[in-house]
C-alpha positions as CSV (number, residue, x, y, z in Angstrom):
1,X,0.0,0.0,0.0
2,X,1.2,3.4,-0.7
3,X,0.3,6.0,1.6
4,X,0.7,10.0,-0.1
5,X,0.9,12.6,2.1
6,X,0.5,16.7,0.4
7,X,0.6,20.1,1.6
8,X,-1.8,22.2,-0.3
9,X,-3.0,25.7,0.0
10,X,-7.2,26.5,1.1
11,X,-8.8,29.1,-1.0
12,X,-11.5,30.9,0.7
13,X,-14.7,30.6,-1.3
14,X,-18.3,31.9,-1.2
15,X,-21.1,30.0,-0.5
16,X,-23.9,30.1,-3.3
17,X,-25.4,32.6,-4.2
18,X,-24.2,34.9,-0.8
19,X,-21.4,37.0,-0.4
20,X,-20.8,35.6,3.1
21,X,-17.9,32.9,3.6
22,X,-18.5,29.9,4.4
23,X,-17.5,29.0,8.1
24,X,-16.1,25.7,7.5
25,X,-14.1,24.1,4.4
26,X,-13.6,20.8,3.6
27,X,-11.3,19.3,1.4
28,X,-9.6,16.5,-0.2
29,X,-5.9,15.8,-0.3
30,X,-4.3,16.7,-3.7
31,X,-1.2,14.9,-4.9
32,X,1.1,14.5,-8.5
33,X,3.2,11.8,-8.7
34,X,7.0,12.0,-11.0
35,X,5.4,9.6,-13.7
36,X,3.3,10.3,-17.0
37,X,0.7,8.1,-14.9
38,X,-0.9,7.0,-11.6
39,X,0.1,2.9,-11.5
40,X,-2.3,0.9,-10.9
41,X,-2.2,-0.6,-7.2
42,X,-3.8,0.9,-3.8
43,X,-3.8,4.5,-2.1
44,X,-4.8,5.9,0.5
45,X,-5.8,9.8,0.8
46,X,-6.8,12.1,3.2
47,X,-10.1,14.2,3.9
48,X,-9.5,17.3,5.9
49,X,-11.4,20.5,7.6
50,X,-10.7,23.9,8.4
51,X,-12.7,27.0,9.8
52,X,-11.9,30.2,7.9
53,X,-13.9,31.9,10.3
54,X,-12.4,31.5,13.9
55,X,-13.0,28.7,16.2
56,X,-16.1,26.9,15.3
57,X,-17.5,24.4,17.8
58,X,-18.6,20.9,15.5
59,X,-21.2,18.2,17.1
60,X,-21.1,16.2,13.7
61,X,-20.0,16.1,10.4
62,X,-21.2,13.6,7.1
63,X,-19.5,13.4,3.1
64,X,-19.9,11.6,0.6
65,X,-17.2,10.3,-1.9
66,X,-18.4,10.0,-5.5
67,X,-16.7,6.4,-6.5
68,X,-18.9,6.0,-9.6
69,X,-15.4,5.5,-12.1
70,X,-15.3,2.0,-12.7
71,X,-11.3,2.0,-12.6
72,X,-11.3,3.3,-9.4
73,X,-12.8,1.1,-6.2
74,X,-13.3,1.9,-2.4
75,X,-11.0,-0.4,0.1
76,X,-11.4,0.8,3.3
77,X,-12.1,4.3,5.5
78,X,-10.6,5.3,8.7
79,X,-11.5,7.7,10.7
80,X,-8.8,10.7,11.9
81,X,-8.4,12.7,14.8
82,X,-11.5,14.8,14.3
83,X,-14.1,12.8,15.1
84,X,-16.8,11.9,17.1
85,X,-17.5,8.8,19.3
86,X,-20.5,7.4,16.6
87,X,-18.7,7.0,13.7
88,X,-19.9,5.6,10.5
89,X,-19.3,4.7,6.5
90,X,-22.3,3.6,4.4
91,X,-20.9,1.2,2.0
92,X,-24.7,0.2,0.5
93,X,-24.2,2.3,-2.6
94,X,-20.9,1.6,-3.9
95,X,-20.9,4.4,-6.2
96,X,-21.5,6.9,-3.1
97,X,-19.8,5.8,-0.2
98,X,-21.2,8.3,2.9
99,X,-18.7,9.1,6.2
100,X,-20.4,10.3,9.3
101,X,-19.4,11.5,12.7
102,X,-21.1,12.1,15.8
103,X,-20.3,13.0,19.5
104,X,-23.5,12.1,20.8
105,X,-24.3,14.7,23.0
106,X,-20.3,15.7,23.1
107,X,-18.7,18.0,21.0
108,X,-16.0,16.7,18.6
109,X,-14.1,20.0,18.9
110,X,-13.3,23.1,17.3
111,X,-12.1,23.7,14.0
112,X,-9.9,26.7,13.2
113,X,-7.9,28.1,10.8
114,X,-5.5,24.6,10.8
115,X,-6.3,21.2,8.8
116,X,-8.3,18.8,10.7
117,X,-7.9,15.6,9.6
118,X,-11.8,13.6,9.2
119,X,-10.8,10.3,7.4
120,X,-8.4,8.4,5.3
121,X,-10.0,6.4,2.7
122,X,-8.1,3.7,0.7
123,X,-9.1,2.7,-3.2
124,X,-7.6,0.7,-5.9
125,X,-6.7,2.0,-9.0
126,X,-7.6,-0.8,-11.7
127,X,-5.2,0.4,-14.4
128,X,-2.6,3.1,-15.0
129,X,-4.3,6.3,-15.5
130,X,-2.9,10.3,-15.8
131,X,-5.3,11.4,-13.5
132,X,-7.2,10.0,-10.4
133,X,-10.1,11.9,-8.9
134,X,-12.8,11.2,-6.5
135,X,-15.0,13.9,-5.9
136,X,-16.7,15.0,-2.5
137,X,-20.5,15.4,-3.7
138,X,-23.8,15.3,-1.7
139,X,-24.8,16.4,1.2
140,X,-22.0,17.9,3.2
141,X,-22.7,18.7,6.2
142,X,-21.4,20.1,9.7
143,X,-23.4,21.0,12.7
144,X,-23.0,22.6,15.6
145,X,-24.0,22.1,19.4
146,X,-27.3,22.8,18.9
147,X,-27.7,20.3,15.7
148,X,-27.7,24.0,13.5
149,X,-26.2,23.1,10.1
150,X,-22.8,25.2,9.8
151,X,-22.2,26.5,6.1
152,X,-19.6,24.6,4.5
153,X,-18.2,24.4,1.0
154,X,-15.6,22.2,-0.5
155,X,-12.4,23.2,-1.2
156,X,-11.3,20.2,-4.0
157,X,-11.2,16.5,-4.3
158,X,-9.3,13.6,-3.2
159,X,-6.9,13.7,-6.3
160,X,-3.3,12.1,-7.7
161,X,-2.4,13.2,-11.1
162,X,0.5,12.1,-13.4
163,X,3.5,14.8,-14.1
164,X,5.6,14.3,-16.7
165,X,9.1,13.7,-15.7
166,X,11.9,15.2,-17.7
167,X,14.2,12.8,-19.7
168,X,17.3,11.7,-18.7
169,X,18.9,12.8,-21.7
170,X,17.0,16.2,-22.2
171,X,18.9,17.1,-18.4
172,X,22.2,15.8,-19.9
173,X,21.7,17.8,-23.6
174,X,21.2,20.7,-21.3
175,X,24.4,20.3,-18.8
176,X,26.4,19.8,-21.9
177,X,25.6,22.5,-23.7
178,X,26.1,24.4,-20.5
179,X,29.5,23.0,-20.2
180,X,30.2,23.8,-23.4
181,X,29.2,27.5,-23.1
182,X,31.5,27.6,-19.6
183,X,34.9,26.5,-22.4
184,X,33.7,28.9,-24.7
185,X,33.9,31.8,-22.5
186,X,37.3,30.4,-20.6
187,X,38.8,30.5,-23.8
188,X,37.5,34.2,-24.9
189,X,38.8,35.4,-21.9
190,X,42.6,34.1,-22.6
């Protein structure tokens, strides 16, 4: 198993139709591997949370992971350090595959203006592809210690894409011509 890890920047964003931000952001962990492609084998990614309005006190939280892309297949979810004490994934539609947390009656905590981690969810890749995406979709929601529904918005998906990686002998054309360049001014200057 291959496990990615990313850092990756937030971007504030307005809820629809309202010019008011959104209180909490969620997102999905973004990653580019050195190959042309993703290989085909299992990953796991993370799902985090953020406040971009101060403190913000969470009872509960639910996603959804759109896994409808035949090539790409949920494993497994875990749950990260933000979360309740009623956790749950709802694996009956395997083309949605819902995360929920709960503290019954406790809070889970605060979010703020740092990543809090919600879940890691592991998926197999069928067959090399240049990008791999799984979109957060539904109803995402967050609530607050009196079961009010905080505005959210998400931020991205869970997603690896394929770079291209420069060619060995590209690098090497360009440190010889380089070279060459460094003799050809030695010599002017004798």
């Amino acid at each position: 198993m291959r496990t990615l890890f990313c850092v990756f920047a937030l971007l504030a964003i307005t809820v629809a139709g309202t010019s008011a931000q959104a209180a909490v952001l969620l997102s999905g962990e973004q990653q580019s591997v050195a190959t042309p492609t993703v290989a085909a084998g299992q990953y796991t990614l993370d799902v985090f949370a953020s406040s971009d309005s101060g403190a913000q006190p969470v009872q509960g939280w639910q996603f959804q992971l759109d896994f409808s892309n035949p090539a790409i297949t949920f494993d497994s979810g875990a749950f990260g350090s933000f979360a309740g004490v009623l956790n749950n994934i709802n694996t009956a539609n395997a083309d949605a595959i819902g995360f929920s947390s709960a503290g019954f009656g406790l809070p889970i905590g605060n979010l703020d203006g740092t990543l809090a981690q919600l879940a890691s969810v592991t998926f197999t890749v069928a067959s090399a592809l240049p990008l791999v995406e799984i979109p957060i979709f539904g109803a995402i929601e967050f609530r607050d210690a009196g079961n009010d529904i905080i505005p959210s918005a998400v931020v991205g998906n869970l997603s690896i894409a394929g770079a291209p990686v420069p060619s060995p002998t590209g690098i090497a054309g360009l440190l010889s011509l380089g070279l060459v360049g460094l003799v050809g001014y030695r010599r002017r200057r004798r």
